[in-house]
C-alpha positions as a Markdown table, in Angstrom:
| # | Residue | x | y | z |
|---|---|---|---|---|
| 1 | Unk | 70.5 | 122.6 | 77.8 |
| 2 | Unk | 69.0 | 120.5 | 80.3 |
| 3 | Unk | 68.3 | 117.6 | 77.4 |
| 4 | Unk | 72.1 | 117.5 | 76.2 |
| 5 | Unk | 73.3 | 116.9 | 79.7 |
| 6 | Unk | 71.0 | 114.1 | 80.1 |
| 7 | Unk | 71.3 | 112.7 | 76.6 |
| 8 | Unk | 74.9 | 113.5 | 77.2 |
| 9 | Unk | 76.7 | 109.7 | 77.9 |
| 10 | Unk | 78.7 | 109.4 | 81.2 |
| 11 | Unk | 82.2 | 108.5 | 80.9 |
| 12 | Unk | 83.3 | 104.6 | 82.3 |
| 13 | Unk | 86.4 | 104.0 | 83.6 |
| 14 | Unk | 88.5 | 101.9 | 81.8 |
| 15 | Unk | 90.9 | 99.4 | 82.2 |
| 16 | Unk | 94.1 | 101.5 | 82.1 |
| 17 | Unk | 92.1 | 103.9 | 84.4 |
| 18 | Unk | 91.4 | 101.6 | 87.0 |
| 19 | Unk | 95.3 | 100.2 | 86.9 |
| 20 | Unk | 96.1 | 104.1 | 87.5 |
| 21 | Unk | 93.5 | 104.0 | 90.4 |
| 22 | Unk | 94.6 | 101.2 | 91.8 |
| 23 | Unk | 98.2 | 101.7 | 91.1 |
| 24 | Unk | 97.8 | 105.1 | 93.1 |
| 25 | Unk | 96.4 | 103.7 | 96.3 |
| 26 | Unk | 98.8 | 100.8 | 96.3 |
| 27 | Unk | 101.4 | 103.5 | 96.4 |
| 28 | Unk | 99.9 | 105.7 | 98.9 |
| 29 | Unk | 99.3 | 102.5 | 101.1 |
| 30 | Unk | 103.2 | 101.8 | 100.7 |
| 31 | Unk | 104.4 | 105.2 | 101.8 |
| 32 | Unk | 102.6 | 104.0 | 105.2 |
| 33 | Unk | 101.0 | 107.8 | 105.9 |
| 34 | Unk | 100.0 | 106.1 | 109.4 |
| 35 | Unk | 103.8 | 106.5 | 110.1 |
| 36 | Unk | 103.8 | 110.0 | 110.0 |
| 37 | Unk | 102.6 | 110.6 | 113.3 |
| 38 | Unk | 106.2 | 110.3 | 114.2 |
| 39 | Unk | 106.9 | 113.7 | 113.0 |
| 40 | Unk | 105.5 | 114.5 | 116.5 |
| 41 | Unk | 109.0 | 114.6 | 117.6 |
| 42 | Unk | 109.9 | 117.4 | 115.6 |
| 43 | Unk | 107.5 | 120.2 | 117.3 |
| 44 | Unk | 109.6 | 119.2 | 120.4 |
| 45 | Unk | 112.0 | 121.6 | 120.2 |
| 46 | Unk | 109.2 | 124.4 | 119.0 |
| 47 | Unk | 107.2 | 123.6 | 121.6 |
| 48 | Unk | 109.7 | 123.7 | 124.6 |
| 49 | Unk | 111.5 | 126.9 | 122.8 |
| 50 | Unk | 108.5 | 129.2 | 123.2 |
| 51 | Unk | 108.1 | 130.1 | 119.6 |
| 52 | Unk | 104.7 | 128.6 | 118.8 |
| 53 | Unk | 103.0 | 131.9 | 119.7 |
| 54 | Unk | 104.7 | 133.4 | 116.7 |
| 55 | Unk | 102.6 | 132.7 | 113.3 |
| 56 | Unk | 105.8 | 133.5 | 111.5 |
| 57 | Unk | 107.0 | 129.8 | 112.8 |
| 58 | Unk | 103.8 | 127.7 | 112.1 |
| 59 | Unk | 105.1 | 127.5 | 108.0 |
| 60 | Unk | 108.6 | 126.9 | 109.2 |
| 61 | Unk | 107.6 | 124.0 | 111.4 |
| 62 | Unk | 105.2 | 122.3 | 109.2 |
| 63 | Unk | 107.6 | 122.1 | 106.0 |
| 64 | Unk | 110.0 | 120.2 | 108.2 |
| 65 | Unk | 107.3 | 118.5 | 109.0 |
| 66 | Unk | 106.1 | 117.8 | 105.7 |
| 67 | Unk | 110.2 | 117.1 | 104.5 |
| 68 | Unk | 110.8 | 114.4 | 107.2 |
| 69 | Unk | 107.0 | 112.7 | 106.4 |
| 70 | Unk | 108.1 | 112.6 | 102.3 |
| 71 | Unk | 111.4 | 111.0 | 103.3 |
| 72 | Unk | 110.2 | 109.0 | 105.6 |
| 73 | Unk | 107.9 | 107.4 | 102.8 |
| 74 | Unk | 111.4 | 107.1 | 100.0 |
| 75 | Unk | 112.8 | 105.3 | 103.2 |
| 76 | Unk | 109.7 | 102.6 | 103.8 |
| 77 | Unk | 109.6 | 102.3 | 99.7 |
| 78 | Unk | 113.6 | 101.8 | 99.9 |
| 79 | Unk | 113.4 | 99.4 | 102.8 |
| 80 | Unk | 110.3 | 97.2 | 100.8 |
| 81 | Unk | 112.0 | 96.6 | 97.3 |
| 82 | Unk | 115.2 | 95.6 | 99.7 |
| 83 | Unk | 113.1 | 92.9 | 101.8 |
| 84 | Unk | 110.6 | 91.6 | 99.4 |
| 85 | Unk | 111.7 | 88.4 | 99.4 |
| 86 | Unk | 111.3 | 87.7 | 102.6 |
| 87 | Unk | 108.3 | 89.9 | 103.2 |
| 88 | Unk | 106.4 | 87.4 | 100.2 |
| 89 | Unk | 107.6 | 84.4 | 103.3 |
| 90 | Unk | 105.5 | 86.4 | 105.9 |
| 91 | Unk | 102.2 | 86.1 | 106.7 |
| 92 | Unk | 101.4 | 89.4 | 106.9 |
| 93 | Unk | 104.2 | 91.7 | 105.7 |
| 94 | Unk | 103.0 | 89.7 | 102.1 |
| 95 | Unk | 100.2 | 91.9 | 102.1 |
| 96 | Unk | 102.2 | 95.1 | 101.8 |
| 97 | Unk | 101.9 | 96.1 | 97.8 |
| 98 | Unk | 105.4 | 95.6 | 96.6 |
| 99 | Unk | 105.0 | 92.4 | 98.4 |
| 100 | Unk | 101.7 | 91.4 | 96.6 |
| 101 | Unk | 102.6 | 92.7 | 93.3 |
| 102 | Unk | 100.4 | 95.5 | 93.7 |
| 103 | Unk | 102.9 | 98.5 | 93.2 |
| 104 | Unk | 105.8 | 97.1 | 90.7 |
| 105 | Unk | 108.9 | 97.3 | 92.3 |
| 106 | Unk | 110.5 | 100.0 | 89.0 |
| 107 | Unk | 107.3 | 102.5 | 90.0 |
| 108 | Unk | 108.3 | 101.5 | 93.5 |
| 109 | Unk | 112.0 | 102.6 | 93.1 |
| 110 | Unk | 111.6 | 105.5 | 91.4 |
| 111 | Unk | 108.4 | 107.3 | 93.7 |
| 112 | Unk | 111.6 | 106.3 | 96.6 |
| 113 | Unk | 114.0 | 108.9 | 94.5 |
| 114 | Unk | 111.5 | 111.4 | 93.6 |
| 115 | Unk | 110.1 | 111.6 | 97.1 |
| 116 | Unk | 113.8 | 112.4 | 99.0 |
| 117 | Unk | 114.8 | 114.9 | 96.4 |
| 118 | Unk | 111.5 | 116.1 | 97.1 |
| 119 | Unk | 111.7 | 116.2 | 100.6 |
| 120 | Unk | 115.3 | 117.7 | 100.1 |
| 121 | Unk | 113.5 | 120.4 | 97.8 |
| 122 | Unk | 110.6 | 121.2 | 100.5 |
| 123 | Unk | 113.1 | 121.4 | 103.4 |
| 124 | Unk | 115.3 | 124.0 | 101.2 |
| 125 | Unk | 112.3 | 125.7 | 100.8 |
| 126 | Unk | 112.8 | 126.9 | 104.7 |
| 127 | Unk | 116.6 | 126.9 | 105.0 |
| 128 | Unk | 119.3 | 125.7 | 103.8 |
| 129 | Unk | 120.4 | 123.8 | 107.6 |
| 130 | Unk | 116.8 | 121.7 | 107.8 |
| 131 | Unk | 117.9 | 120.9 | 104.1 |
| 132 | Unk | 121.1 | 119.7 | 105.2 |
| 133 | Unk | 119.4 | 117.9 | 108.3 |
| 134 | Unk | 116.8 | 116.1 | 106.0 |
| 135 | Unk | 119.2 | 114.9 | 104.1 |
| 136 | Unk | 121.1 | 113.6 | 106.7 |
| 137 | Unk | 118.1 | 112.1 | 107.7 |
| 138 | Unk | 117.6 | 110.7 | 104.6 |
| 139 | Unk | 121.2 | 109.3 | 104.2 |
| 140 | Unk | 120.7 | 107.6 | 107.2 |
| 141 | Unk | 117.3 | 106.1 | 106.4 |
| 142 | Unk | 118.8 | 104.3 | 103.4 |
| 143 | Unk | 121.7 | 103.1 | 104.6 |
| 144 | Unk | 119.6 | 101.6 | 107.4 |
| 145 | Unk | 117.4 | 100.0 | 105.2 |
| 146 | Unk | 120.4 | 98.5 | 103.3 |
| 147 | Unk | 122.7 | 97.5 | 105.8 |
| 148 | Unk | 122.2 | 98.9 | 109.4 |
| 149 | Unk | 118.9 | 97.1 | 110.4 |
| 150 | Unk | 121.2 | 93.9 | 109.7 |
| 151 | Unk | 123.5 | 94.4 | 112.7 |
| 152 | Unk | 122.4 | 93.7 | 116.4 |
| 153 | Unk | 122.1 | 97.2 | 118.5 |
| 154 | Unk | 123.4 | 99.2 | 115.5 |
| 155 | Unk | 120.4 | 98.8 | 113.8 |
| 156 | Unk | 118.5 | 99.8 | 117.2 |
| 157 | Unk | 121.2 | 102.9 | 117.4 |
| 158 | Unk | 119.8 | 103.9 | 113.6 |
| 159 | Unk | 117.0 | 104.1 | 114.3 |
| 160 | Unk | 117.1 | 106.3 | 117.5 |
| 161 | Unk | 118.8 | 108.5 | 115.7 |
| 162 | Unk | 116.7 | 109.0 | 112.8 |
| 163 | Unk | 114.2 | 110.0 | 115.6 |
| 164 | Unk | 116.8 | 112.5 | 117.1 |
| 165 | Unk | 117.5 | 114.1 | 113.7 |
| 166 | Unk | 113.9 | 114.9 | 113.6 |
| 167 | Unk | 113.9 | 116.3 | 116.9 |
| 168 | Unk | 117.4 | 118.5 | 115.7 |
| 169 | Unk | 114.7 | 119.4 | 112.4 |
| 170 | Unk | 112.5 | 121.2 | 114.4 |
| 171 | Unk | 114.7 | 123.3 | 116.4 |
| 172 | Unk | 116.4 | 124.2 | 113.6 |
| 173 | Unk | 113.5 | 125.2 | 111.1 |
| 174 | Unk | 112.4 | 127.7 | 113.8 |
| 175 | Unk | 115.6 | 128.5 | 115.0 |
| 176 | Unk | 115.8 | 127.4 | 118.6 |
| 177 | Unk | 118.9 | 126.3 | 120.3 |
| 178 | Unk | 119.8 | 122.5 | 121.0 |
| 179 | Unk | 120.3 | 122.2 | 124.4 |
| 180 | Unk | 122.3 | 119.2 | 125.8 |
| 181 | Unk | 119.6 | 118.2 | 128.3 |
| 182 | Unk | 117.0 | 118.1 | 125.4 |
| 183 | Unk | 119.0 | 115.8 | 123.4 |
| 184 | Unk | 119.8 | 113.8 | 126.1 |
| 185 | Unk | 115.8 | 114.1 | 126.6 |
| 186 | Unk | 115.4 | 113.4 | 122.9 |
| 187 | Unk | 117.6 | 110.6 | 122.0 |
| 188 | Unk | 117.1 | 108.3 | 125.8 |
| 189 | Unk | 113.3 | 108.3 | 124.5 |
| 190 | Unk | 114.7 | 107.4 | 121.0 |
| 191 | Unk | 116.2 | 104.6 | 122.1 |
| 192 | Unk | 113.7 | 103.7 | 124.7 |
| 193 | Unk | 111.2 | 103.8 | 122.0 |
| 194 | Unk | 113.0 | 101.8 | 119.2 |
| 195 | Unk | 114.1 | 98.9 | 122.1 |
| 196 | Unk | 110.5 | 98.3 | 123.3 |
| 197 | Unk | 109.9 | 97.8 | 119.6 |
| 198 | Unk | 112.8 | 94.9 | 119.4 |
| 199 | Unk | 111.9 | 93.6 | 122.3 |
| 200 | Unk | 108.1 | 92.5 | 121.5 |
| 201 | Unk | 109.1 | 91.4 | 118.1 |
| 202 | Unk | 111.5 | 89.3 | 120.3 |
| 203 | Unk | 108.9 | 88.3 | 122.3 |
| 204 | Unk | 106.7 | 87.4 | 119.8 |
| 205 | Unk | 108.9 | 85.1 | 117.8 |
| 206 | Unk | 110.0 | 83.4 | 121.3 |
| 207 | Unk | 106.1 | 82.6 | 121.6 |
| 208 | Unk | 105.8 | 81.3 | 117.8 |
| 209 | Unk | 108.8 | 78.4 | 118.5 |
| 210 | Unk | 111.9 | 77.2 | 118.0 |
| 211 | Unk | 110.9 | 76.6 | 114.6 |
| 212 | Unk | 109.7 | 80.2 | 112.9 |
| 213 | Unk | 111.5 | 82.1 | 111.1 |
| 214 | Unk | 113.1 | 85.4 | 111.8 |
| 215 | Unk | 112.0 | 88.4 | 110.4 |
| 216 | Unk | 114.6 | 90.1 | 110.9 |
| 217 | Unk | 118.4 | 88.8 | 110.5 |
| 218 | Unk | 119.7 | 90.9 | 113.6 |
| 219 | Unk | 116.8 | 88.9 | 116.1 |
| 220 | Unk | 119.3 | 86.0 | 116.3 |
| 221 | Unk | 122.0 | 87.9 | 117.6 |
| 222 | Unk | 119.8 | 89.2 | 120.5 |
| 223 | Unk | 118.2 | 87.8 | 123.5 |
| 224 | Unk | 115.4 | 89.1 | 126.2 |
| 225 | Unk | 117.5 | 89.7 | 128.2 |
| 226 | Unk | 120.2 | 91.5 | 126.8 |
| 227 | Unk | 117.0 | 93.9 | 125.0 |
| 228 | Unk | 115.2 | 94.5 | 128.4 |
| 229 | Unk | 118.5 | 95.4 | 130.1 |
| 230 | Unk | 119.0 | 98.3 | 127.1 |
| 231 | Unk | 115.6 | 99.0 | 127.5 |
| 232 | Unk | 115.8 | 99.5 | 131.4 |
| 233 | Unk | 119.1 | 101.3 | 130.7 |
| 234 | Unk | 117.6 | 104.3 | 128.4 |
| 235 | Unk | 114.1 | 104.1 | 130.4 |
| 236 | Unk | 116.7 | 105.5 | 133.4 |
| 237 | Unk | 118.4 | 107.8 | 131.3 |
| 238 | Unk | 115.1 | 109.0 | 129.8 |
| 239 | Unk | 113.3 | 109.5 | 133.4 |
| 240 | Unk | 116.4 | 111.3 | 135.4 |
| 241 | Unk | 116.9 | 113.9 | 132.0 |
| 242 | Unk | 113.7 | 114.4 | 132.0 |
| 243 | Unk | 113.3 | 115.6 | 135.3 |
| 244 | Unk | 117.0 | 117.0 | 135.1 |
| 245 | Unk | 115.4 | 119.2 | 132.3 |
| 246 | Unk | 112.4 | 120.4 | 134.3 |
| 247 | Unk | 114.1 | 121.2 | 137.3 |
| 248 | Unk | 116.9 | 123.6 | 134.8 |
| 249 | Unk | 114.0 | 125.1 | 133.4 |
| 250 | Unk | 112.1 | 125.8 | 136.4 |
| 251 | Unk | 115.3 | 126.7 | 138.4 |
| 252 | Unk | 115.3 | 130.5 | 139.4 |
| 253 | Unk | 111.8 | 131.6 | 138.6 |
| 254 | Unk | 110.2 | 133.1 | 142.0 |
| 255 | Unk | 106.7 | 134.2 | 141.9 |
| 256 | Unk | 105.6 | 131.8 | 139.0 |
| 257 | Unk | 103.9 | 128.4 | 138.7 |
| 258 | Unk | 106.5 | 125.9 | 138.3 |
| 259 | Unk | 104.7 | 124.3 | 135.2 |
| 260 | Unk | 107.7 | 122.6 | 133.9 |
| 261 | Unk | 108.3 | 120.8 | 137.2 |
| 262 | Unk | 104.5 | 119.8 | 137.5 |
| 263 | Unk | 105.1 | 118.4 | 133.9 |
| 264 | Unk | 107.0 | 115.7 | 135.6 |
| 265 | Unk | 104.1 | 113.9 | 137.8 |
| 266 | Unk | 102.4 | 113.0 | 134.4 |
| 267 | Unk | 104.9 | 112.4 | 132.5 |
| 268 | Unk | 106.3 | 109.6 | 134.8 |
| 269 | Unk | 102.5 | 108.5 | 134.1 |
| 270 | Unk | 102.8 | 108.1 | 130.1 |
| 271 | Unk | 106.3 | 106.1 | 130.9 |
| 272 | Unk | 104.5 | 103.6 | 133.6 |
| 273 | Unk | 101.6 | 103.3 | 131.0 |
| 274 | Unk | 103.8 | 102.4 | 128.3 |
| 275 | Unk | 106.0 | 100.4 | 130.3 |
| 276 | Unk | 103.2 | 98.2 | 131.0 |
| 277 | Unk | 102.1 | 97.7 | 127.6 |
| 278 | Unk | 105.8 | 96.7 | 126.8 |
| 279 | Unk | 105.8 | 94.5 | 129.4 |
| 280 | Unk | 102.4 | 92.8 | 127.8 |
| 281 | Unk | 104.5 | 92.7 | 124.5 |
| 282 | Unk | 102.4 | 94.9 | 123.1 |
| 283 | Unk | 105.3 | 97.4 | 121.9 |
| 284 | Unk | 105.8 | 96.0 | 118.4 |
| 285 | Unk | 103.8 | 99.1 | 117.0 |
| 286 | Unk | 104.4 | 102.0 | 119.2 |
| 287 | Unk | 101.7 | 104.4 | 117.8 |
| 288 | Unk | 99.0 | 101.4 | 118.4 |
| 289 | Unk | 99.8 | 101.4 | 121.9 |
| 290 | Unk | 99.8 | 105.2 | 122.5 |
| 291 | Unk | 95.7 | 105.7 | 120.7 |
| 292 | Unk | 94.9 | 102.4 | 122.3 |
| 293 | Unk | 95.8 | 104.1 | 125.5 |
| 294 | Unk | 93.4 | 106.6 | 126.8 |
| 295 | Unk | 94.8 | 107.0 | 130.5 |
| 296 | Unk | 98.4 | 108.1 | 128.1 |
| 297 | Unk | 97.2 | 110.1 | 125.6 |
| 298 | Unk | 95.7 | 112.0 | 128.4 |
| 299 | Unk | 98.7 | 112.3 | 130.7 |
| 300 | Unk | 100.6 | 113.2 | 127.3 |
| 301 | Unk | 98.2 | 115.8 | 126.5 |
| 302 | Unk | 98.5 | 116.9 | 130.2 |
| 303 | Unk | 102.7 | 116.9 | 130.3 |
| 304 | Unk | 102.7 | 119.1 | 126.7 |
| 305 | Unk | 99.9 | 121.3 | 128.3 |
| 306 | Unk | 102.4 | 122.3 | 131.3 |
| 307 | Unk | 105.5 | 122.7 | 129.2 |
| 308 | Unk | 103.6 | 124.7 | 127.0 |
| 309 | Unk | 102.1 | 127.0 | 129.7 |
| 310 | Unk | 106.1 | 126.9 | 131.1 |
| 311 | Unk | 107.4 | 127.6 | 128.1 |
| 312 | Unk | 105.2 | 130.6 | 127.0 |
């Protein structure tokens, strides 16, 4: 026995076998997996509803989860094919694999329509309203890709709201009520989020010259100063909800710890901290800046600690 396995002749890969290889990890690359770390926003509504302590939710939360991730992949695959002219211009958006020829733009269309009716299908799976909310999601995501991102501040509204409708996911795979100050909450840190994002690309093109080469067609119709006021306009919003929220949720309890108001010292924190990376124009790639920060991923940790503790 021992002989045949070592007379036995290992298998090569061949060429087809390497194209599937490589053809796999070229599309895995494109459906930018980093990006799902923005599925964060929908264990919002879990977290601040109080249901997390209840197993029976964990499968319910993490299918939305999984739903909004898979769409969100059709979406980046959708939004590639759409720009891959001008992404082969750029010096490093040419690198992405639709871009480079790496991932064929027919495998590239079709993984984008498999993946939302699979997202639709994982979503159903829990209820038939997340279904409904993915696929809102979903319609959005592609109609952004196509023709929103092309219009100054409606493309920056899209994109908030693809953020709220993630937030809206979670409450409603685990069945918690949307309250108005939580969407308030919700989308003012949507927006917040998605303008600090405009405004270093803004920032960034400004530093390259008069002479580069927008990246994106709606830059031209903005300027600094006209992001920076919308940016200071939903950073106020965002900060007085917030603390609006707290103080609801903390109003009328008597003989507890008021965690939810606590929640607000370091939660003013994680805004300063990310307020001075945007002001460094370092808010191009949000996620970056949040793991780069350790002084903010503490105070966040520290602000979800106390609404948890609040909340349960």
């Amino acid at each position: 026995m021992t002989a045949e396995l070592i007379e036995r002749p290992t298998r090569s890969l061949t060429l087809p076998d390497l194209r599937a290889v490589r053809g796999s990890a070229a599309l895995l690359e494109a459906m930018r997996p980093k990006q799902w770390a923005k599925q964060v926003f929908v264990g919002a509504a879990p977290l601040v509803g109080g249901v997390l302590v209840h197993w029976s939710s964990w499968p319910q939360m993490l299918l939305a989860v999984v739903a909004f991730s898979l769409a969100a992949s059709a979406g980046y695959l959708h939004n590639d094919i759409g720009d891959v002219a001008d992404d082969r211009k750029h010096p490093r958006k040419r690198f992405r694999p639709i871009a480079s020829g790496a991932l064929p733009i027919p495998v590239a269309r079709a993984a984008s329509f498999a993946l939302f009716a699979i997202a639709i299908a994982v979503a159903g799976a829990s209820s038939s309203d997340l279904a409904f909310v993915v696929a809102a999601y979903s319609v959005l995501t592609t109609t952004y890709t196509t023709y929103l991102k092309h219009i100054a501040t409606v493309d920056v509204v899209a994109v908030a709201a693809c953020f709220t409708l993630r937030a809206i996911g979670g409450a409603v795979a685990v069945h918690v009520p949307v309250t108005i100050w939580f969407f308030v909450v919700a989308t003012a840190a949507a927006l917040f989020l998605a303008l600090g994002k405009r405004e270093a690309e803004l920032k960034s093109l400004l530093e390259a010259g008069p002479d580069v080469e927008f990246s994106r067609r709606s830059l031209k119709n903005y300027s600094l100063k006209y992001v920076q006021t919308l940016r200071a306009l939903s950073l106020a919003t965002l900060v007085s909800s917030y603390i609006a929220w707290a103080l609801v949720r903390t109003d009328g309890l008597t003989g507890h710890i008021p965690y939810f108001a606590l929640s607000i010292v370091p939660f003013l924190v994680v805004i300063a901290r990310y307020v001075r990376s945007l002001n460094a124009g370092e808010g191009e790639d949000p996620q970056e800046v949040i793991r780069q920060d350790r002084v903010l991923l503490i105070a966040g940790a520290v602000t979800a600690l106390l609404v948890g503790l609040g909340a349960y």
